[in-house]
C-alpha positions as YAML, in Angstrom:
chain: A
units: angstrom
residues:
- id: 1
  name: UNK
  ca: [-12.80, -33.55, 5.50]
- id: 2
  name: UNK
  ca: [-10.84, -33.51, 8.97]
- id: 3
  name: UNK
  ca: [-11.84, -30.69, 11.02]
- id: 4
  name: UNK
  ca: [-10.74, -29.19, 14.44]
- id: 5
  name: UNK
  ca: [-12.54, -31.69, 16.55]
- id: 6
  name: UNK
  ca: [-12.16, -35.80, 15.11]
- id: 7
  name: UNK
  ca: [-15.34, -37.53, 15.81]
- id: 8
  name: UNK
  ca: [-15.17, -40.00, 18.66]
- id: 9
  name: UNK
  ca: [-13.06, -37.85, 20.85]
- id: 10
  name: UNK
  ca: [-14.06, -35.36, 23.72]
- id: 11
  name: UNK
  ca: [-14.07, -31.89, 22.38]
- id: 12
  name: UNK
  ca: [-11.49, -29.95, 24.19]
- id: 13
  name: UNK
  ca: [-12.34, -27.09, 26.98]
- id: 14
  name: UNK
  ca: [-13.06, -23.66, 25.15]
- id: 15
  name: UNK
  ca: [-10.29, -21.69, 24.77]
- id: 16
  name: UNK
  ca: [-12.42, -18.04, 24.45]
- id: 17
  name: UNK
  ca: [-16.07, -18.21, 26.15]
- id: 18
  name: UNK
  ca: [-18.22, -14.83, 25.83]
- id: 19
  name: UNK
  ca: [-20.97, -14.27, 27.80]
- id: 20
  name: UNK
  ca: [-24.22, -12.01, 27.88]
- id: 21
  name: UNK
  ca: [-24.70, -10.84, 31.10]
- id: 22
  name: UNK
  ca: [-28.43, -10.91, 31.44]
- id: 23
  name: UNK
  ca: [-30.76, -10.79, 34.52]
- id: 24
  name: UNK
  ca: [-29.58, -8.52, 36.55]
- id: 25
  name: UNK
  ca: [-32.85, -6.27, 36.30]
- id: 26
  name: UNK
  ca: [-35.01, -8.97, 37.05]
- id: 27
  name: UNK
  ca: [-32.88, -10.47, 39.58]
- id: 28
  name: UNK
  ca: [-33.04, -7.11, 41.43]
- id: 29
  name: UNK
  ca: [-36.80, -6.64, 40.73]
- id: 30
  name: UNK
  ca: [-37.34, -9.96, 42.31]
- id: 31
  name: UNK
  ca: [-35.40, -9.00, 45.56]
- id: 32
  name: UNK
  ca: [-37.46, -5.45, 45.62]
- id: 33
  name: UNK
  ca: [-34.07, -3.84, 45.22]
- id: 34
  name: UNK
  ca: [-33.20, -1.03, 42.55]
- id: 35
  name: UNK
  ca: [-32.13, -2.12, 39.07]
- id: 36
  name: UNK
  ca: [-28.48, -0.34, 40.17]
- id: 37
  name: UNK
  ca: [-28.40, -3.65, 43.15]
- id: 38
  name: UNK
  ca: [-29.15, -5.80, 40.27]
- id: 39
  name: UNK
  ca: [-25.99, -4.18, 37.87]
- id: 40
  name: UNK
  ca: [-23.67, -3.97, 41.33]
- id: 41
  name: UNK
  ca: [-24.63, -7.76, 41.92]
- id: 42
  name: UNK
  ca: [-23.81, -8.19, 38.37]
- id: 43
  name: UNK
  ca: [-20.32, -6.50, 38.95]
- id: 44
  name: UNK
  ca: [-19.53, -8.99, 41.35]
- id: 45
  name: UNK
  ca: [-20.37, -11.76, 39.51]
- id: 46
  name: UNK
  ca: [-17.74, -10.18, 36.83]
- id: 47
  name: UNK
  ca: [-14.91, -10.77, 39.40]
- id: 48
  name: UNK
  ca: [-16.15, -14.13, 39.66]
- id: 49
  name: UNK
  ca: [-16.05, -15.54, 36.50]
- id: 50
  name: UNK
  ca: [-12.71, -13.96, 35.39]
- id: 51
  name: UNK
  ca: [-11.30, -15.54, 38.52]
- id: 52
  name: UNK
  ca: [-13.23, -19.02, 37.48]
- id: 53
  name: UNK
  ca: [-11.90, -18.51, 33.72]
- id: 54
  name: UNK
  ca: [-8.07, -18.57, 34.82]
- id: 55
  name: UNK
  ca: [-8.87, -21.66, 37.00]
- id: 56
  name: UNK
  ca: [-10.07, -23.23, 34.42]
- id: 57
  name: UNK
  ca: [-8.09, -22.82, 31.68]
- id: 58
  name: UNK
  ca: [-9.67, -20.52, 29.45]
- id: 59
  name: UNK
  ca: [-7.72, -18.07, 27.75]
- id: 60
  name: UNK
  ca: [-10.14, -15.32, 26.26]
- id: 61
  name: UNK
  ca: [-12.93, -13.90, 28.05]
- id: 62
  name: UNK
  ca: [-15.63, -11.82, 26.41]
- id: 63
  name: UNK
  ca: [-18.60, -9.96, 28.33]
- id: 64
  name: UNK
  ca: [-21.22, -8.08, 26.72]
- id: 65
  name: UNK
  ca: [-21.48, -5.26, 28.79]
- id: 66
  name: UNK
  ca: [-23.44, -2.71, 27.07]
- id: 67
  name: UNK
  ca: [-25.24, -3.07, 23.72]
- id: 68
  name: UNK
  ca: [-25.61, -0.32, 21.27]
- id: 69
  name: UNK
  ca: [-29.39, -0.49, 22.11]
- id: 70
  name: UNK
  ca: [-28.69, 0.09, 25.45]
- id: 71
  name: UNK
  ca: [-28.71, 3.64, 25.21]
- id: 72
  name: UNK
  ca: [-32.67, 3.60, 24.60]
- id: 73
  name: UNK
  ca: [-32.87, 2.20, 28.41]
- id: 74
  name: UNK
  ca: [-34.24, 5.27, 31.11]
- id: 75
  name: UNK
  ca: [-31.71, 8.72, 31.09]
- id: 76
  name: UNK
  ca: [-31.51, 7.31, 34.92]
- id: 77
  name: UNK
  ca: [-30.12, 4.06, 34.32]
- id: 78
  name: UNK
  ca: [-27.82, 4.75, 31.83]
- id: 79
  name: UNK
  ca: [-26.27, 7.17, 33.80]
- id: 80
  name: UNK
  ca: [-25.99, 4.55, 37.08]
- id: 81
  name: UNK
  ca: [-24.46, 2.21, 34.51]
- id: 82
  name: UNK
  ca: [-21.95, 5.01, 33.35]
- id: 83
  name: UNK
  ca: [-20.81, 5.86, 36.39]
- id: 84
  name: UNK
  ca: [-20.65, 1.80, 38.11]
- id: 85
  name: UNK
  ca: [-18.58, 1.27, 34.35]
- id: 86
  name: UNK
  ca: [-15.93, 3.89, 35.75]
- id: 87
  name: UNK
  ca: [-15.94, 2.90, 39.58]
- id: 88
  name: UNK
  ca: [-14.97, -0.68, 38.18]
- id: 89
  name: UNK
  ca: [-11.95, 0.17, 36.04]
- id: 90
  name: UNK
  ca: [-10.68, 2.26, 38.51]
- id: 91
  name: UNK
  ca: [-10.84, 0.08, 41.46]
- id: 92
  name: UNK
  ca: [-10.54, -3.35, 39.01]
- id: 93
  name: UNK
  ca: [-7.58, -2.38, 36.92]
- id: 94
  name: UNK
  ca: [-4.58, -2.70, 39.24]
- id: 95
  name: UNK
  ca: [-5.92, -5.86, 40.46]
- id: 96
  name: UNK
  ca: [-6.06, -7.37, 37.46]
- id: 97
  name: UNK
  ca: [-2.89, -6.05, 36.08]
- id: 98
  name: UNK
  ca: [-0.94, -7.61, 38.72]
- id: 99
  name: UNK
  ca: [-3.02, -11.24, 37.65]
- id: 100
  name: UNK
  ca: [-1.88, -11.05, 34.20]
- id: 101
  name: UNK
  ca: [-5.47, -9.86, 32.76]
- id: 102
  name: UNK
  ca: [-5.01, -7.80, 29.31]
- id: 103
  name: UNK
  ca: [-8.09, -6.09, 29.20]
- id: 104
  name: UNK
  ca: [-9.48, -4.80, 25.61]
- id: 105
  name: UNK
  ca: [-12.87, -2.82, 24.69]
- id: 106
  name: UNK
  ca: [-14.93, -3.63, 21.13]
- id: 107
  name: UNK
  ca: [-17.37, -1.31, 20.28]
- id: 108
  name: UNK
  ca: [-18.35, 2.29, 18.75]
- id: 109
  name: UNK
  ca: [-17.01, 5.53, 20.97]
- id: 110
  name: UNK
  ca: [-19.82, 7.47, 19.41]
- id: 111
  name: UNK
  ca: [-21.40, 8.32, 22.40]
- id: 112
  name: UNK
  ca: [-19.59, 7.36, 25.22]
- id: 113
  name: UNK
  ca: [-18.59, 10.33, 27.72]
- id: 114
  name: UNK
  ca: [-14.81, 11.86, 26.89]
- id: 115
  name: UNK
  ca: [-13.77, 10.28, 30.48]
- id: 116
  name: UNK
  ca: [-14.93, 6.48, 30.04]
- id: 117
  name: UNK
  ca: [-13.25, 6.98, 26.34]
- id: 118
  name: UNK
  ca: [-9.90, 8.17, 28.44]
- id: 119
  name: UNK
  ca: [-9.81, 5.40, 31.15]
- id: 120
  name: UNK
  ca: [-10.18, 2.85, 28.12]
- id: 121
  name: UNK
  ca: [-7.49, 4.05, 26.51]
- id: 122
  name: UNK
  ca: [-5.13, 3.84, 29.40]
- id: 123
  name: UNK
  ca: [-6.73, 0.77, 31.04]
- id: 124
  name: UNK
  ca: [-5.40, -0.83, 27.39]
- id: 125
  name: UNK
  ca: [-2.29, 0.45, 27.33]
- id: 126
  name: UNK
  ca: [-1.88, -0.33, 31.06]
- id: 127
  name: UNK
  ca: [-2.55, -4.00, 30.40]
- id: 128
  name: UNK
  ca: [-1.19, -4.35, 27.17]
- id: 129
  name: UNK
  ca: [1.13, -6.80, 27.14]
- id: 130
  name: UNK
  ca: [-0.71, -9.31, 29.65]
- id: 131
  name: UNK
  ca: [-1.10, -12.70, 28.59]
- id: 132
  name: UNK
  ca: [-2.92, -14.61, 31.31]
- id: 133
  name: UNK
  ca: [-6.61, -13.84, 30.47]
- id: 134
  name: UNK
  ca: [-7.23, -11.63, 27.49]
- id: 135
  name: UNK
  ca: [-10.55, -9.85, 28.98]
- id: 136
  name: UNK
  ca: [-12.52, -8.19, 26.14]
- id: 137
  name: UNK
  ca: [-15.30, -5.77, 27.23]
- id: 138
  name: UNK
  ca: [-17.86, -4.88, 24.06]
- id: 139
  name: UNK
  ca: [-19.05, -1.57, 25.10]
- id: 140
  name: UNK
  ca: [-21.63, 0.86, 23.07]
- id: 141
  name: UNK
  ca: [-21.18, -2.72, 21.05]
- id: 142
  name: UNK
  ca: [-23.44, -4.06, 18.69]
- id: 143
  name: UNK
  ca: [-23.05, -6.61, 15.89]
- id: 144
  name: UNK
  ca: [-24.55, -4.68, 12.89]
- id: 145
  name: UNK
  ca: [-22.90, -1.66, 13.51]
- id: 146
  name: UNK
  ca: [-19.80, -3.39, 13.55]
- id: 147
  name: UNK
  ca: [-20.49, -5.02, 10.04]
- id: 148
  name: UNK
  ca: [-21.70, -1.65, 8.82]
- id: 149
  name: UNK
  ca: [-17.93, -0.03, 9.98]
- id: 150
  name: UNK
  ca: [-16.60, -2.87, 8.61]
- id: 151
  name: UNK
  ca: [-18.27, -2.20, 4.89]
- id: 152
  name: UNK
  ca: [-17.79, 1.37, 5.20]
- id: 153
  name: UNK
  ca: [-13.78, 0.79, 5.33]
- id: 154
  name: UNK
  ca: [-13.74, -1.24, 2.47]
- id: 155
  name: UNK
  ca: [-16.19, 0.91, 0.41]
- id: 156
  name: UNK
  ca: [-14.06, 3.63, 0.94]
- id: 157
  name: UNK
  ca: [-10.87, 1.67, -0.45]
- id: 158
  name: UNK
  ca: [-12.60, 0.76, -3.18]
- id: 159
  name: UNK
  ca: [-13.56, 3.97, -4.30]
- id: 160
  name: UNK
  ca: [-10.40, 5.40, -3.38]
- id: 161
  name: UNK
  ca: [-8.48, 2.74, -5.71]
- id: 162
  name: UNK
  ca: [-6.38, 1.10, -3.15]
- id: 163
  name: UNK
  ca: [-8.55, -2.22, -2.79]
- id: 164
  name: UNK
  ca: [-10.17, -3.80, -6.06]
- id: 165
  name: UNK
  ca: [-13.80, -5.50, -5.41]
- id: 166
  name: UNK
  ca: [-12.38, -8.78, -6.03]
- id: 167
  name: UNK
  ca: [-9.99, -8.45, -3.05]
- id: 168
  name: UNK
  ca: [-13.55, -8.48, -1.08]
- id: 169
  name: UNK
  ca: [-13.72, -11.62, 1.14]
- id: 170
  name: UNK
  ca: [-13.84, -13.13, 3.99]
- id: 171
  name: UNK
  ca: [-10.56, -12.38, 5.75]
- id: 172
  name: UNK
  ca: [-11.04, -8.83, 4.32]
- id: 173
  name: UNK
  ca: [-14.00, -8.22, 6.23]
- id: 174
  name: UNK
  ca: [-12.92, -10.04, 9.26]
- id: 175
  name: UNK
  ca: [-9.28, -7.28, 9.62]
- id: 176
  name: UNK
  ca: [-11.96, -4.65, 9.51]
- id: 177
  name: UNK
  ca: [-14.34, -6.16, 12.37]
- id: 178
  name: UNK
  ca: [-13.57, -4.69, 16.39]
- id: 179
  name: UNK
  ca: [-12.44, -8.47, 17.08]
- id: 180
  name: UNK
  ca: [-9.23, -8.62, 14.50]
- id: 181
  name: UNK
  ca: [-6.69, -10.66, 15.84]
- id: 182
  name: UNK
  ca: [-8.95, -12.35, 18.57]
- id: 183
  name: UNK
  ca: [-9.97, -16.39, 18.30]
- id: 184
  name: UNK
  ca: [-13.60, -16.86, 17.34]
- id: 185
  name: UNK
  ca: [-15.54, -17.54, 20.45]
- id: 186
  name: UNK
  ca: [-15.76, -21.21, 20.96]
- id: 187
  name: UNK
  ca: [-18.60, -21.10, 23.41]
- id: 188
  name: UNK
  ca: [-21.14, -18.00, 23.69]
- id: 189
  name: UNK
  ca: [-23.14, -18.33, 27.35]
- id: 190
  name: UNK
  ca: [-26.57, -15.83, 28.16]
- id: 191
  name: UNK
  ca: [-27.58, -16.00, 30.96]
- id: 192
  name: UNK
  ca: [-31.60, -15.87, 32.69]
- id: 193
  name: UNK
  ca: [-32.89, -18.47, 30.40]
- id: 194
  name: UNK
  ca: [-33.41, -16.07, 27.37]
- id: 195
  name: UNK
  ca: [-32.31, -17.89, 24.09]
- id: 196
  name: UNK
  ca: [-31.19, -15.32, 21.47]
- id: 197
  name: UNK
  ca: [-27.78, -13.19, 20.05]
- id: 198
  name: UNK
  ca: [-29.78, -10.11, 20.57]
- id: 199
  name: UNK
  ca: [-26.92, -8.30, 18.46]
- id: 200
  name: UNK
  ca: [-23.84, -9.73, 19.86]
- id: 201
  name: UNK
  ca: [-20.73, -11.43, 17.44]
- id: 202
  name: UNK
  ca: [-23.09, -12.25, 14.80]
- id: 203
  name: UNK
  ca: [-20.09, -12.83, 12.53]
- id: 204
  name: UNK
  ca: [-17.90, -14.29, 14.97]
- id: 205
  name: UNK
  ca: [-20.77, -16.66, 16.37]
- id: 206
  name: UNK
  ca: [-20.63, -18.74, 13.06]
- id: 207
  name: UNK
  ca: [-19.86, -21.93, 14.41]
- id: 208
  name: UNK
  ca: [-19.86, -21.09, 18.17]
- id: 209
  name: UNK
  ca: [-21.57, -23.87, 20.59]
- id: 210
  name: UNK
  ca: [-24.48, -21.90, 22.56]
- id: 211
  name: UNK
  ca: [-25.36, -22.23, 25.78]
- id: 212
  name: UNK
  ca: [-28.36, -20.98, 27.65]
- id: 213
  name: UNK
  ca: [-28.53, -20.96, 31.39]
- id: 214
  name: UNK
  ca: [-31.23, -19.98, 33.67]
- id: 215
  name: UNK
  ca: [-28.94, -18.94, 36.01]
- id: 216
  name: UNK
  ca: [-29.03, -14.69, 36.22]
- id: 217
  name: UNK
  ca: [-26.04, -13.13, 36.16]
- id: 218
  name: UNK
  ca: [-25.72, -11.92, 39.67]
- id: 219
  name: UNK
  ca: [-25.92, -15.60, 40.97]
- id: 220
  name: UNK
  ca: [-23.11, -16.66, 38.00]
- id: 221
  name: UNK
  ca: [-19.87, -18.16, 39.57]
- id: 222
  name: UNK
  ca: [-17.41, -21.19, 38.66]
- id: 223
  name: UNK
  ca: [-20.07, -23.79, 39.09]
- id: 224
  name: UNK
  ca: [-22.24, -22.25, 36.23]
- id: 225
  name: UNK
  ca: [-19.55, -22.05, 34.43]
- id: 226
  name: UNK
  ca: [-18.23, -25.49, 34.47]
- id: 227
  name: UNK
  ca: [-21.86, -26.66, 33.96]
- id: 228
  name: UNK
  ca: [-21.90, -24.25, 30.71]
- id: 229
  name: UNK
  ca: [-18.43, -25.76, 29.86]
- id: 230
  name: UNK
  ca: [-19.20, -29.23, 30.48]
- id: 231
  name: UNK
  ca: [-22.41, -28.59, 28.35]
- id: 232
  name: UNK
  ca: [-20.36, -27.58, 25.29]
- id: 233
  name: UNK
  ca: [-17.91, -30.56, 26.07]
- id: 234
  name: UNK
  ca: [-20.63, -32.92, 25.52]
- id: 235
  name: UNK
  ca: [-21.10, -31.67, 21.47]
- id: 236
  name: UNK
  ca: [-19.46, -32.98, 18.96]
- id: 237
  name: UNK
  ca: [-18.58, -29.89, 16.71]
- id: 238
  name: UNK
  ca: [-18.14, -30.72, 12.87]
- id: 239
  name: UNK
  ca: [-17.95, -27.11, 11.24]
- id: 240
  name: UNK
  ca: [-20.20, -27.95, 8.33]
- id: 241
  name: UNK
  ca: [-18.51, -31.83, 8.27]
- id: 242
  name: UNK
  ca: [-20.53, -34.85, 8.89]
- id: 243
  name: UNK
  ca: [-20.26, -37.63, 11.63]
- id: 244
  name: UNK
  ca: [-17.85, -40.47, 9.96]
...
């Protein structure tokens, strides 16, 4: 069976990396700061690693920005994260549109204030047709709420005669998930030395390389990067194949 990577060679650089941003609580608790320091902090780090992406070739970033869960965190801190969400696109966006960055959002907008849902909508028409990092921000995102959409569309066709249950499969599922027409992630980073999906591309992560760093995302930059990137160089990936 020949697969994507031939055994013996150096896997090639990741083409789409996604990242959970995680740590920035703790790295603000450990600083005596606010938990808002810790999401600002994270904010930078943001501007970091999209710059670091382009530098080094990647051509997809995803960051998981806020969860679907999220919304269970204190009244107070959602709102600070609401409100730092719409102070970045409006001071990010121009920036990045003049770099080339298309910027896309996965996720539910059940729940998300009318605003946020407006400055999406023009933030992706704004950077439509950019082509030099495809940014992807999963907001009010979570992985079995996407699956459950996804099931609920096809359900619906089925019952309404316009898709028969054998035309259920894999692709089918996959043109009904927030992530049609993006690569599969080659390599998924968290961040703070926690070591779990906690709801994020579940489908999508099927034969994405993980990568764990104890670095929080405040202190992220190029350098963790490239040590993330150099990890998932190092693995041989055989997508259910065996070593010749």
């Amino acid at each position: 069976m020949e697969t994507a990577h031939q055994f013996g060679e150096e896997t090639e650089s990741p083409k789409h990396v996604a990242v959970i941003m995680d740590g920035n609580g703790r790295w603000a608790r450990s600083r005596g700061l606010p938990r808002i320091a810790g999401h600002k902090a994270g904010a930078e780090a943001v501007r970091r690693t999209i710059k670091a992406c382009r530098e080094l070739g990647v051509s997809h970033l995803t960051l998981f920005a806020f969860s679907s869960e999220n919304w269970k965190r204190p009244a107070d801190e959602v709102d600070d994260l609401m409100g730092l969400l719409r102070f970045y696109i409006r001071k990010e966006v121009d920036e990045l549109n003049r770099q080339g960055v298309s910027i896309r959002f996965i996720g539910a907008d059940d729940g998300l204030p009318d605003d946020i849902l407006k400055l999406i909508r023009d933030t992706e028409r704004t950077t439509l047709d950019n082509r030099n990092l495809i940014l992807t921000v999963a907001l009010n995102y979570g992985s079995r709420d996407e699956l459950a959409r996804a099931a609920r569309s096809i359900a619906k066709e089925v019952a309404d005669g316009t898709m028969a249950p054998g035309d259920v499969d894999e692709a089918a599922i996959a043109r009904r998930l927030d992530t049609v027409g993006m690569p599969d992630p080659d390599l998924i980073i968290r961040t703070s030395g926690e070591q779990r999906l906690s709801n994020f591309l579940l489908w999508q992560a099927a034969y994405s390389e993980l990568v764990f760093s104890k670095v929080m995302w405040p202190d992220f930059d190029q350098e963790a990067l490239k040590s993330a990137i150099d990890e998932y160089q190092r693995r041989e990936r055989r997508y259910g194949a065996v070593t010749a």
